[in-house]
C-alpha positions in Angstrom: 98.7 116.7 160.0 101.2 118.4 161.8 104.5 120.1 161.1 106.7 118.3 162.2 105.0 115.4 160.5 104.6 117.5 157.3 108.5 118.6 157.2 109.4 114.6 157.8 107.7 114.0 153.8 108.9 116.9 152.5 112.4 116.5 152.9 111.9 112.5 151.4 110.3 113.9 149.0 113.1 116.3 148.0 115.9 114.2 148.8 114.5 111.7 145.9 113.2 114.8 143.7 115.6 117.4 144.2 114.3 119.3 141.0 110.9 119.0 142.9 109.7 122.8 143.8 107.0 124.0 146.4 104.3 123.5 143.9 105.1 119.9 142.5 106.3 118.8 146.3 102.5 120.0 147.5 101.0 117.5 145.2 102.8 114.7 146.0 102.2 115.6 149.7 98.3 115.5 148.5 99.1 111.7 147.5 100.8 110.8 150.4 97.7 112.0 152.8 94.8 111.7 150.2 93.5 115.4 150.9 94.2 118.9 150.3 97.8 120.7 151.1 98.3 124.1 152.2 100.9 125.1 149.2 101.5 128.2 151.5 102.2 126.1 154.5 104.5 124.0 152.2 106.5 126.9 151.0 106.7 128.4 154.7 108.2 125.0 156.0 110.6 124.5 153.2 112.2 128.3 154.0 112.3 127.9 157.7 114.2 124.9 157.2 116.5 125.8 154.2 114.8 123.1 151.4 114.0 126.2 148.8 116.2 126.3 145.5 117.8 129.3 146.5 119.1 127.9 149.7 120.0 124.8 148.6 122.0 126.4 145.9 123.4 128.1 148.1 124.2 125.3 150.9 125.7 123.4 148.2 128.3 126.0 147.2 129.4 126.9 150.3 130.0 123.1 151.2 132.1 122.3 148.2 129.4 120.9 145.7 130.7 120.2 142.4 127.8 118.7 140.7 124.7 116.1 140.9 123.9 113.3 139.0 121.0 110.6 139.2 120.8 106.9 140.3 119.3 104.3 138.0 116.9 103.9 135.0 113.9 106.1 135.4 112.2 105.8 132.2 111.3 102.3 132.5 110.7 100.0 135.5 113.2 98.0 137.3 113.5 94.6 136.9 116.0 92.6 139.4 118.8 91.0 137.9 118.3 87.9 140.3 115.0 87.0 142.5 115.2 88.7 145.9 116.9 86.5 148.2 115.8 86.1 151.6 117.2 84.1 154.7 115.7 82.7 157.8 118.3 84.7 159.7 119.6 87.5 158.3 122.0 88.5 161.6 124.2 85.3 160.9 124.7 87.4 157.1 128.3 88.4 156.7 127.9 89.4 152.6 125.6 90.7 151.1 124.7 91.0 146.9 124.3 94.6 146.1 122.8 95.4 142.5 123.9 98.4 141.3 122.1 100.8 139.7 118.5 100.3 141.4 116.8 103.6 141.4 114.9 104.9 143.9 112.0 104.7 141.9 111.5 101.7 140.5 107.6 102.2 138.8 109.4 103.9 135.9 107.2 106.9 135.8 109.4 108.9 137.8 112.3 110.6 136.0 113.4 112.6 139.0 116.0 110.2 141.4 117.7 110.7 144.4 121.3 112.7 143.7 124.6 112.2 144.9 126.5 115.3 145.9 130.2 115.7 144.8 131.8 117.2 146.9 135.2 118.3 146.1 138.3 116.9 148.2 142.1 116.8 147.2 143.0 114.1 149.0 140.3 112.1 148.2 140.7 109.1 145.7 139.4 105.5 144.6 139.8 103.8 148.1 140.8 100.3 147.8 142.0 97.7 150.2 142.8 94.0 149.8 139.4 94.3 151.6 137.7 95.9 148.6 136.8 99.3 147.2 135.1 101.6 149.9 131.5 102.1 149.0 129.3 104.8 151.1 125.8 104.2 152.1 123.4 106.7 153.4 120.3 106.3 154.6 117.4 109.2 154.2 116.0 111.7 156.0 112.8 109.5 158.0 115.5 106.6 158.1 114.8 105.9 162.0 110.9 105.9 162.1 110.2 104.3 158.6 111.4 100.2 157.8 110.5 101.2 153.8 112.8 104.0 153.0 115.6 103.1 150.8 119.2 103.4 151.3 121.8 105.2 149.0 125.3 103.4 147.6 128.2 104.5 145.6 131.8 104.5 145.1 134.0 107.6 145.8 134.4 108.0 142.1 130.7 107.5 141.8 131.2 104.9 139.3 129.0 102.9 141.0 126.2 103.1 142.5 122.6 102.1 143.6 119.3 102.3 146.1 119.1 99.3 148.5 115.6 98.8 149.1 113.7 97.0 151.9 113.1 94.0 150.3 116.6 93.6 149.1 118.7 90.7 151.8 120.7 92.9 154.2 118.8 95.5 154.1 118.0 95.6 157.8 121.6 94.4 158.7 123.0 97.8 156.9 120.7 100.5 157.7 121.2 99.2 161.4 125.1 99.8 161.0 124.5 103.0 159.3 122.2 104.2 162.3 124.5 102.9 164.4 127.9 104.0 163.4 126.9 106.5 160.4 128.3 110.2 160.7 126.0 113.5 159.2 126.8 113.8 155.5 127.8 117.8 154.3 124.1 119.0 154.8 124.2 117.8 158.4 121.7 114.9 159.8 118.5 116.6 157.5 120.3 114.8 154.9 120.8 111.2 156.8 123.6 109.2 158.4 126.6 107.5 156.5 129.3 105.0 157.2 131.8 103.1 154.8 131.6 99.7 153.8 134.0 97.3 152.3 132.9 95.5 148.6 133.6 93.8 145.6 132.3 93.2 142.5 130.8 89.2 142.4 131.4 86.6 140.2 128.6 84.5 141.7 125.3 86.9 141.1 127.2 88.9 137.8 129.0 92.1 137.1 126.0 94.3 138.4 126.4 93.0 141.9 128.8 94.1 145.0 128.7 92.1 147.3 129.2 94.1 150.4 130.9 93.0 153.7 128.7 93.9 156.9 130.8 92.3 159.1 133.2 94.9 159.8 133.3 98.5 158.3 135.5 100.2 156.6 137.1 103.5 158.8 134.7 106.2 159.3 137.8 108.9 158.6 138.2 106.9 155.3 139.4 109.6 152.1 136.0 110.7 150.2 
């Protein structure tokens, strides 16, 4: 394995564990390639590239960081509300049924999830349109060489929220506008891409679902 390789799973891994340290992150790595892990190697790649507690605690001060809170149910598995739908064509999509709070996780046996960063920002506030609220999705570090990595949503209040996972209808249709048109996040591009989409709660699929509009975006200078 090499390191550039090596660095690619660690940061998943702690962008969906972030209470993961060098120790518990080595053992996952040992799942993920099915043979021993150099915990020393671990711990040297996670300083170089700023992943340690200290330096995320650190990072998270100096950009603004206000607090962290988890996505979803992790103490049991996830059951969709609604069958996964699928279309013959999913470019001729123009909304698409969100359900919120999907963890990243959804085995139920992990109780570590993804976080969403507050960052703090007077002029920020619940952005609503006659479009819809302004949700932000993110993709993951990995984003661009993996089709299986899921994608984060949320409001700016954080009110709602959700993983969009690679089965879910859309979800090639977003992560492509995200690549596309998505700007660095506070912790630069190690922490994935983001752009702002329009959405609305739906009557159709139940008030669990946004449906989310991929046909145009919402500004990328948008109040967050």
């Amino acid at each position: 394995m090499d390191s550039e390789e090596l660095l690619v799973h660690i940061k998943g891994i702690k962008f969906h564990n972030p209470g993961f340290g060098v120790g518990r992150i080595t053992k996952e790595l040992e799942k993920i390639y099915d043979e021993k892990v150099s915990e020393n190697r671990v711990r040297k790649l996670m300083k170089k590239n700023g992943l340690t507690e200290t330096q995320l605690e650190a990072d998270n001060k100096a950009a603004g960081v206000l607090h962290m809170f988890t996505v979803g149910d992790s103490d049991k598995p996830h059951s969709s509300l609604y069958n996964e739908p699928c279309v013959e064509n999913e470019d001729q999509v123009e909304f698409v049924p969100i359900e919120l709070n999907v963890p990243g996780n959804r085995s139920g046996s992990a109780k570590y999830q993804g976080t969403i960063s507050h960052v703090k920002n007077n002029n920020a506030s619940n952005s609503i349109s006659d479009k819809g609220n302004v949700f932000k999705i993110q993709t993951t570090v990995g984003a661009i060489e993996s089709d299986e990595l899921p994608m984060l949503m949320y409001n700016q209040p954080r009110s709602q929220q959700t993983y969009i996972h690679s089965n879910a209808l859309g979800y090639k249709t977003i992560k492509t506008l995200v690549l596309t048109n998505g700007l660095p996040g506070v912790t630069g591009t190690d922490g994935g891409l983001k752009a702002y989409f329009y959405g609305k709660l739906s009557r159709e699929y139940g008030r669990n679902t946004i449906v989310i509009n991929v046909m145009e975006l919402a500004p990328l200078d948008t109040p967050w």
